[in-house]
N, C-alpha and C positions, 0 to 999 in steps of 0.2 A: 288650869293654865289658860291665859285670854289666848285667840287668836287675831291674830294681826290682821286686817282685810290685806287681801293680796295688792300688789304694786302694777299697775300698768306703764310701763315706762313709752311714752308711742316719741319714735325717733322720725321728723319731718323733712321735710324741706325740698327746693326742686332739685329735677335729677343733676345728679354730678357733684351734690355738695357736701358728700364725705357718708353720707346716713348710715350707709352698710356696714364700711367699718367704724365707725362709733358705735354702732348697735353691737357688732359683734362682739367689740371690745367692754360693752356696758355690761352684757349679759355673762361675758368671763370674770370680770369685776365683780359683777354681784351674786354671780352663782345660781342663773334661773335660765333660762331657754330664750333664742332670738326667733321671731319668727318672720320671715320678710316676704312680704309678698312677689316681689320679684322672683325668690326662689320656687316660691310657688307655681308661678305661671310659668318659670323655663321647664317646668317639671311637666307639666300640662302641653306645654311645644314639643316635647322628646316622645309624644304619643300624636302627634298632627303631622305627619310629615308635608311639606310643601306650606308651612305657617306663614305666612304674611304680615308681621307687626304693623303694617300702616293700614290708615283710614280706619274702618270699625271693625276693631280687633274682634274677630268672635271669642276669643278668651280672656278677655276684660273682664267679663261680669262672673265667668264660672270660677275665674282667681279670687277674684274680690270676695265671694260667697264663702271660698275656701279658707282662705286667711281669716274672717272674721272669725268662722266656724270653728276654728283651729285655735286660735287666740280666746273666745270663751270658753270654751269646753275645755284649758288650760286655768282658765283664770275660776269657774265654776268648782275646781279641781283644787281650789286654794294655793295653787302656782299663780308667784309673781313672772310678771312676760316683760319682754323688750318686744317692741315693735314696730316695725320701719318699713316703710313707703313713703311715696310723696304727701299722702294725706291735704290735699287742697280741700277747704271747707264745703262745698259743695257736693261732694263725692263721698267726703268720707265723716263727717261729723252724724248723718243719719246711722251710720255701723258702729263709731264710739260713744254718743248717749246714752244709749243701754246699758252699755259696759261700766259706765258711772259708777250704776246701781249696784254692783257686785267689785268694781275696783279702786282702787288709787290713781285717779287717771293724772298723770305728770307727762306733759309736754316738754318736748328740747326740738327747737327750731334751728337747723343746720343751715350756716348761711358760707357765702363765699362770693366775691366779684364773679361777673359773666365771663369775663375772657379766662379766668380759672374755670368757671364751668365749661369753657367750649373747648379749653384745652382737654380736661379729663374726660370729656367725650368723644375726644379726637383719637387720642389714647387707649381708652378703650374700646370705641369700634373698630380697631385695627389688630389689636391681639386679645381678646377675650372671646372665643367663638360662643359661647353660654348668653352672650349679650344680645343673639340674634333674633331673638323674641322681643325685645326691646326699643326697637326704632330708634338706635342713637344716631346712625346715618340721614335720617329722615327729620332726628329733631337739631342736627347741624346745617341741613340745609334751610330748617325752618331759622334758626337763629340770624343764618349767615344773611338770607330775604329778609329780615326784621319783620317775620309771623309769627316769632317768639320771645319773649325777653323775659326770663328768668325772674326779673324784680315784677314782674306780675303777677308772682306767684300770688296767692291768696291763704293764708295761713285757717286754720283751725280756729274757730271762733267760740269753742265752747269754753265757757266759766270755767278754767283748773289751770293751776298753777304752771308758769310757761319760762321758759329758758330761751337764751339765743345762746348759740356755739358760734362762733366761727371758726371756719375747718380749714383757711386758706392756708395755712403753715400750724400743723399738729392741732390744737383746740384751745380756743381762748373762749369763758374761763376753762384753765385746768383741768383733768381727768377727777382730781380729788374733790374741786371745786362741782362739778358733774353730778357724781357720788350723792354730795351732801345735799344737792336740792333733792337728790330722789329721795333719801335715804331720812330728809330734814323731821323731827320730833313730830310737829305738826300733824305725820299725815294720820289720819282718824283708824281705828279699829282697836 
């Protein structure tokens, strides 16, 4: 019986534009594991007491090491992954070229207007306390100064097949629409 290379499904975009729950909801769709790095480093906060998200997070680089860590050693495992961060190119395409080699690497870029981003930042740094690892308070007052703007983000520049979502009201294209690029004939193994 062939085996299928596993799927890497990596879910992007800057923060606020839906990624978390799209990933969550991609990985209950397709029946494989989410792993977010977010979750990771609030996990890593709840052993630092007195953590500090702004300026140079000392748990930047130990999250980032963890999540990748976590994500191959799933994918080496012949599990298909969701995986969701910001992933800006410069950060993060040196930790998914590797992953190439051993996955199905499928991109979906989560997008949304800025003032929906500053709203759902706004939103949740007020009732999500799990966020305080986070610096949403810190990247609202970046936004509000104009030493942020979200359309700068810088997407993922590696060669693999890419998706835009927009998440400003549910997800345009469709959840089913989602599905079938991951899921499309195409993908090799």
């Amino acid at each position: 019986m062939p085996v299928r290379t596993p799927l890497l499904a990596v879910v992007s975009g800057p923060p606020a534009t839906g990624k978390t729950t799209l990933a969550r909801e991609l990985a209950q769709h397709l029946g494989c594991p989410a792993i977010m790095r977010d979750e990771i480093k609030q996990g890593m906060v709840m052993n630092h007491p007195g953590h500090d998200p702004d300026g140079d997070d000392p748990l930047n680089i130990p999250a980032l090491e963890a999540f990748f860590a976590t994500v191959t050693l799933l994918l080496r495992a012949g599990t298909s992954v969701v995986a969701e961060a910001a992933f800006q190119d410069r950060l993060w395409s040196l930790g998914l070229e590797p992953l190439m080699k051993i996955a199905d690497l499928r991109i979906i870029r989560c997008t949304t207007p800025a003032l929906t981003i500053a709203q759902r930042i706004t939103d949740r740094a007020h009732c999500d306390s799990h966020r305080a690892a986070h610096g949403d308070k810190a990247l609202l007052a970046d936004m509000e100064a104009g030493v942020y703007d979200p359309d700068q983000f810088v997407p993922i520049g590696l060669d693999a097949p890419t998706l835009m979502v927009d998440t400003s009201d549910g997800y345009a294209p469709g959840m089913a629409e989602i599905q079938r690029f991951l899921l499309r004939p195409d993908r090799e193994g």
